[in-house]
N, C-alpha and C positions, 0 to 999 in steps of 0.2 A: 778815802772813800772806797768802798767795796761792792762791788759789783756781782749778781747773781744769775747768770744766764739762765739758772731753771724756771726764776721765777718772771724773766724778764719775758712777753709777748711778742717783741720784736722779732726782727730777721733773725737774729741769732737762735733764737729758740723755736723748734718745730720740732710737733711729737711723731713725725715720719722718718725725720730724719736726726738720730742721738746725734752725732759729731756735727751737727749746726751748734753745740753750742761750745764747739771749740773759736775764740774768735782772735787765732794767730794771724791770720790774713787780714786783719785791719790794721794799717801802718800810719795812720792819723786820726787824730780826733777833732773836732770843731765843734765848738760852741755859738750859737747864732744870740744874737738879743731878742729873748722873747720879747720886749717891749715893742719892738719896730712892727709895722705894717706888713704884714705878706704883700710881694710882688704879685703879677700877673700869672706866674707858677705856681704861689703855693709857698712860696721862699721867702724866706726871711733873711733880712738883714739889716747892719753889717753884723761881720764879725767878730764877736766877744774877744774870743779863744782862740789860738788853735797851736796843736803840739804835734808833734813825729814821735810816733811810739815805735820802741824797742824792745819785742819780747824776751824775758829770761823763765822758761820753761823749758820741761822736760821733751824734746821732740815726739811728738802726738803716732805718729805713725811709724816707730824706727827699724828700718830691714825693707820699705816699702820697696819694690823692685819690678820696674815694667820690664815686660820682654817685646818685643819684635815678634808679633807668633804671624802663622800663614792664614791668610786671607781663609774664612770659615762662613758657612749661611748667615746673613745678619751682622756679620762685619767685614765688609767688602772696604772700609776706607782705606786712606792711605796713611801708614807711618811715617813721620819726617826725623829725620835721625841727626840728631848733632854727637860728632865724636863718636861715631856708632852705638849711641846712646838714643832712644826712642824720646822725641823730645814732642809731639803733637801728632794727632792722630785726626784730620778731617774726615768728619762724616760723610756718608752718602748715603742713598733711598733707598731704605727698608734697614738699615741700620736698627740695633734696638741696644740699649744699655748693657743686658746679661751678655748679647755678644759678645760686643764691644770689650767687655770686660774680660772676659774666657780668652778673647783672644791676646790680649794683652798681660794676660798672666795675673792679673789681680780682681779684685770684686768690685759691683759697682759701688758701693759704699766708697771704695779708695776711689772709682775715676771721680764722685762725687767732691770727695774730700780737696784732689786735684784741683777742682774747681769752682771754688769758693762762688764765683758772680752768679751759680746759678741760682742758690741762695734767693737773689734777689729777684729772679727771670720769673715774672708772673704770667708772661704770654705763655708759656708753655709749662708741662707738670715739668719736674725737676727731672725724672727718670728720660721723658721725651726726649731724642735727640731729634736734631733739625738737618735735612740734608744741605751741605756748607758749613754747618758748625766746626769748629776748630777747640780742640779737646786739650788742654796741656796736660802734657804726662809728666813734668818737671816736677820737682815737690819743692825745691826754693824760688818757684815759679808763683806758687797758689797765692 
């Protein structure tokens, strides 16, 4: 089976954002029975299917590199550093994404990419940051 992320409407595909329809960050697949009743969520079950997917692809972003930059207007959070390697970046109020990003050394397209679940965050626009939010800056994190 072959699968078409441009033509698919799903999460994956969004004409805001081209690299939504990279879909490396999905590490399972599940198949429910359409035939069963939706629960009281919306959810169906049981479970048909389900498999642990292993990507073999070309790494999407390669050279991606955060830095540690200094506290700048608009990105006042804090960097949390493993191995002195900038490993998560918590927001705070008045934070904005192009900060964010500037100060981190990369665009927000990359903190996006970083962050796959935003994807799916409908409370807020995808660019919004939330003061508390917790950013990972890992890339075999996303």
């Amino acid at each position: 089976m072959q699968w078409n992320a441009e033509q698919d409407e799903g999460v994956l595909a969004s004409p805001d954002w081209p690299e939504a329809t990279d879909p490396s960050y999905i590490d399972s697949l599940v198949i429910l029975d359409e035939a069963s009743d939706p629960d009281e969520n919306g959810c169906r079950s049981p479970v048909a299917a389900r498999v642990d997917i292993a990507w073999t692809m070309p790494e999407v972003r390669p050279g991606l590199a955060v830095v540690a930059g200094d506290i700048i207007p608009n990105a006042a959070g804090e960097i949390a550093l493993e191995d002195g390697v900038p490993a998560s970046y918590t927001v705070v109020s008045r934070d904005t994404l192009d900060a964010v990003a500037r100060r981190l050394g990369i665009t927000p397209e990359d903190v996006l990419f970083l962050n796959p679940a935003r994807l799916n965050d409908t409370a807020t626009q995808r660019s919004e940051l939330v003061a508390g939010e917790r950013l990972n800056l890992v890339l075999a994190r996303r």
